[in-house]
N, C-alpha and C positions, 0 to 999 in steps of 0.2 A: 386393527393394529394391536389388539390386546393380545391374541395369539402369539404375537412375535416376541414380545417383554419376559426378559430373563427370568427366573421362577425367580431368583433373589431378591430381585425388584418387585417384585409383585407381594412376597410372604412379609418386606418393609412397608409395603403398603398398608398392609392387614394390621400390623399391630401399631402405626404411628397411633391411629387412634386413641392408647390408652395413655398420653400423655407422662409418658414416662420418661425419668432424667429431668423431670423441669420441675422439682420438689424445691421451695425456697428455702430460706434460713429459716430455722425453728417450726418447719412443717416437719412433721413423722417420716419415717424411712426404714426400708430392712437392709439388711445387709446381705441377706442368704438374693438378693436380687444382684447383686454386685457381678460383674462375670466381663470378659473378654467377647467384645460382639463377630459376629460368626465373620466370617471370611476377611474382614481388617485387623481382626484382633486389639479392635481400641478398648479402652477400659470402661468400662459404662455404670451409673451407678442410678439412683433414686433420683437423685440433688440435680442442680442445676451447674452450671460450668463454675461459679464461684465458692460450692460449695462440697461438702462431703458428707456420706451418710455414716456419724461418728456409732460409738459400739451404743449408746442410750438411743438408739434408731430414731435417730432428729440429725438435721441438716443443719451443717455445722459449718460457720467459712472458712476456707481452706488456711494451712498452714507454712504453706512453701508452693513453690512452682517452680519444675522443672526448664522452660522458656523465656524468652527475655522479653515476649510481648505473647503471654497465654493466650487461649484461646477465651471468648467468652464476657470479656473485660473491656470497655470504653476506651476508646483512645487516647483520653484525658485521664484514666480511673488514677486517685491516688490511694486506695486503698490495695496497691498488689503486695502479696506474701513475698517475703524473701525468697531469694534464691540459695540453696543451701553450700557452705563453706567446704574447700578442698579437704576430702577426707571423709564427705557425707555426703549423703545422697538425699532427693527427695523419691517416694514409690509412686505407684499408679496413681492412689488415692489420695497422693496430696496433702496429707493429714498434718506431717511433721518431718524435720529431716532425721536421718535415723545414721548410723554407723558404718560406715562401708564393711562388706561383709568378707570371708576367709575364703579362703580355697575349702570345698565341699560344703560350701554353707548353700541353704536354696535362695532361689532369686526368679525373679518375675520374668517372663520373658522376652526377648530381647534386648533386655536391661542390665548391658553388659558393665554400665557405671556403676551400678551395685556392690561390683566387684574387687575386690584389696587386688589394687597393680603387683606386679612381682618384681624385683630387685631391680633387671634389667628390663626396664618395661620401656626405656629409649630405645632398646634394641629390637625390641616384640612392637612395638605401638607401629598402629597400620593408619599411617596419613594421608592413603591416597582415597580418601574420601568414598569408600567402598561398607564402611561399617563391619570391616574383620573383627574386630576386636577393639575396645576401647582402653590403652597405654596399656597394653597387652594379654590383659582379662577379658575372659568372654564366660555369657550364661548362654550354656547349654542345654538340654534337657533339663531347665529348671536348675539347676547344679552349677557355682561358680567355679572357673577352673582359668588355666594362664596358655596362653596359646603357645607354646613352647615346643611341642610335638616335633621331633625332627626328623629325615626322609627314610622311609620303611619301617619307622614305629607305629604300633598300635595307637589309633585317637579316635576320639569320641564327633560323631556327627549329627547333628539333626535338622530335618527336614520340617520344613513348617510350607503346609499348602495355602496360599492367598488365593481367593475369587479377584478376577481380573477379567476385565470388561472391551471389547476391541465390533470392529465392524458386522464381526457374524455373530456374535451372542458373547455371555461369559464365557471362560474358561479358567481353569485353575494355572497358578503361578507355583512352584515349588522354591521357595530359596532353600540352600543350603549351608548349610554351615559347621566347622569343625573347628579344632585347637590348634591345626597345626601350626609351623610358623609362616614367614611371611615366602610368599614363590611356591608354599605348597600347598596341596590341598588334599581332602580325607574322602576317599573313594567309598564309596556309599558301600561297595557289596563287600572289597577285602578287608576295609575298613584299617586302612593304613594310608600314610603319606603320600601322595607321588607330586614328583615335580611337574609343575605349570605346563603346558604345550604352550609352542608357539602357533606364531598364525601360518595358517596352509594345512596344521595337523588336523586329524580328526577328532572328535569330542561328542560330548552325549550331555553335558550340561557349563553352562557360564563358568562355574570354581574352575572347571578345567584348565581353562584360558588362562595365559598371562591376560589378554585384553579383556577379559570378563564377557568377552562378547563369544558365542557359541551360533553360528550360523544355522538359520535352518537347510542348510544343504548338507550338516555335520559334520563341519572342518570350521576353524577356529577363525574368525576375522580378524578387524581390526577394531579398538576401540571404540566405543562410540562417543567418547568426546576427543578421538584424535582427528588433528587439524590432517586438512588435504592438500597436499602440494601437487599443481600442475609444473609439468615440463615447460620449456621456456616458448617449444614451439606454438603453444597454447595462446603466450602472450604475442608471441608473431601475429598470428590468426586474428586476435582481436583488436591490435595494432591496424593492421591492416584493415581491418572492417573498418572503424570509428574511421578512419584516412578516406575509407572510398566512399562511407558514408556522405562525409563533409563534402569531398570533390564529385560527389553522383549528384549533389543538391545542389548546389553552384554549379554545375553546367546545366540541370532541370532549369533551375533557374532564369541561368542567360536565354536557353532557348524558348521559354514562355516567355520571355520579354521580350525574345527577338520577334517571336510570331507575331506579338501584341502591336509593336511599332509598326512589321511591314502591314497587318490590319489597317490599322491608324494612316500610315502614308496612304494606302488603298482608297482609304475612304475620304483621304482631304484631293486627292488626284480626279476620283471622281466627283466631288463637288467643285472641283477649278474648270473641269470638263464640259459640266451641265453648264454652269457659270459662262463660258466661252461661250459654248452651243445657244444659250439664249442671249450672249451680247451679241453675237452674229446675226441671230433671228431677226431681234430688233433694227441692227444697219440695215439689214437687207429690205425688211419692210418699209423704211425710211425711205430707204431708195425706190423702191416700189411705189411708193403716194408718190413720191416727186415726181415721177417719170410720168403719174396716171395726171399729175395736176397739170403739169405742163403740155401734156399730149391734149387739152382740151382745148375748143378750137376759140378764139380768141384773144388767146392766152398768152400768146407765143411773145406779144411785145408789151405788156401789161405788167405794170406794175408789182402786182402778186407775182409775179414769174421772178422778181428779183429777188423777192425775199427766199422762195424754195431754191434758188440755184446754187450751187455749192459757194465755199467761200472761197473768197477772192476772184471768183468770175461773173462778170459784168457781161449785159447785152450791150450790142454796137450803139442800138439805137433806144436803150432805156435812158428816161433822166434820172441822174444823179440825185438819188434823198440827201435831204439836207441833217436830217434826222431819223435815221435810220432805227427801225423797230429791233429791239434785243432777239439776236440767234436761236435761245431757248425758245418764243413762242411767237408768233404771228397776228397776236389775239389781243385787247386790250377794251379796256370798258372807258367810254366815252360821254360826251353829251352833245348831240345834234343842235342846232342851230334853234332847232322847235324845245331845245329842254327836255326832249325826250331820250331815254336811257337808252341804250345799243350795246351792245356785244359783236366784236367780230374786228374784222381785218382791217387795224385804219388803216388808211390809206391817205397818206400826204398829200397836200394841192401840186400842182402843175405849177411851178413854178420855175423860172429859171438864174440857173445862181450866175450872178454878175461875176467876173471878175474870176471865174473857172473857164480854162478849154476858150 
């Protein structure tokens, strides 16, 4: 994996080791170390984030801060440096606020606040959050100056290269920047104004654009924080989805449940089925022993023949029990005349009922 790591990341690797930038208050410091780090162009010094490397080369805490919550600082800290008053500025170094400075005065780079606004600086000030110019001053090649420049005047441009970092490796960012006013921009070779292109035209960098956005197919796009409007058919579409969605589920639905039931009925039809098929079994076997007990030969005018014969049919010539054995079963536990226990078929005496027939 070391092969594929950008050289840039790799030559930060090398020096983090000397622990540089993390010098406290009242540790020693140079200044001739002070410098813009390569390809971010942050401002870097000896000291640590709270602090600054003052001219007696000792680390000193800072005297202003550019930020509303600096870098560097507790989220509780109450010791933060003011923020410097309309009309002054704080620099890189943080040290103190100092005087906004004139037209052709030097200034730090990018540090367009630096700069003394010009009269109509309501008219020049670039609000659309692009960093043109700050209420109509801009630092250019180090040089303050007021973006004023109007279409096919001479203006001053510069280019600053940024290392930027994407899926296949680093590569370099160029921004660009000139004085013109606002809608124009300072063509790098003629080095005069021309007005913005719209989108669909051709272009070769970002200022080109009104939309700041420069396509890589070389024609101008569309912003990139401009919102996107679909056609209405669009909302048809999805209308229509979320609708067939609900009503595909609700019939999925109904018909998993329908299967489920005719399941269910299925399987209580076949248990009422078996259920029949063995109440059947059992009459038929019932009828089967009566027919085998009565077919036995003495049988025919015997007592027991009355109890197996169906109900409410009588023999001619059986007598009438006076006490008739219960339907369910034929079997009763008794005690013989000897006190001894028995199992099995009582059988009633021979007796004959007075006062019957």
């Amino acid at each position: 994996m070391l092969p594929y790591l950008p050289f840039t990341l790799l030559l930060f690797s090398w020096v983090s080791p000397l622990n540089a930038g993390s010098a406290n208050k009242g540790d020693p410091c140079s200044q001739a170390n002070s410098r813009l780090q390569v390809g971010t162009y942050q401002f870097f010094d000896d000291c640590n984030s709270q602090t600054y490397c003052a001219a007696n080369s000792t680390c000193v805490a800072k005297g202003c801060r550019r930020d509303d919550f600096p870098f560097g600082y507790p989220q509780d800290a109450q010791n933060l440096p003011d923020k410097c008053p309309r009309g002054q500025f704080c620099p890189d170094e943080e040290d103190a606020c100092q005087q906004v400075l004139s037209v052709g005065s030097g200034c730090q780079l990018n540090r367009d606040d630096q700069c003394e606004e010009p009269p109509n600086s309501k008219e020049l000030a670039d609000d659309s959050g692009r960093g043109l110019n700050f209420n109509g001053a801009v630092c250019l090649n180090s040089i303050c100056m007021w973006a004023n420049v109007t279409l096919n005047d001479q203006c001053q441009v510069e280019n600053t290269p940024y290392i930027a970092y994407g899926s296949t490796g680093e590569f370099i960012d160029i921004v660009s920047r000139g004085n013109c006013r606002l809608g124009l921009y300072c063509d790098s070779q003629q080095k005069v104004c021309l007005q913005e292109k719209l989108v669909g035209a051709g272009c070769n960098a970002d200022k080109e654009c009104a939309s700041w956005n420069c396509l890589s197919s070389g024609v101008c796009g569309l912003g990139a924080a401009t919102p996107r409007h679909f056609g209405i058919w669009v909302y048809i579409v999805v209308a229509v989805g979320i609708l067939g969605g609900m009503f595909g589920t609700l019939v999925g639905l109904f018909l998993v449940h329908r299967k489920q039931r005719d399941q269910e009925r299925e399987r209580r039809m076949q248990y009422w089925r078996e259920q029949n098929a063995f109440h059947q079994n059992l009459l038929h076997m019932r009828e089967t022993a009566r027919a085998s007990i009565l077919s036995l030969p003495g049988n025919g005018n015997s007592v027991r023949s009355t109890l197996y014969s169906r109900e409410g049919a009588f023999s001619d010539d059986a007598p009438i029990l006076q006490n008739p054995a219960p339907k369910a079963s034929g079997l009763r536990h008794y005690l013989a005349d000897d006190n001894s226990s028995d199992e099995g078929v009582m059988m009633q005496p021979d007796r004959k009922d007075e006062g019957r027939f």
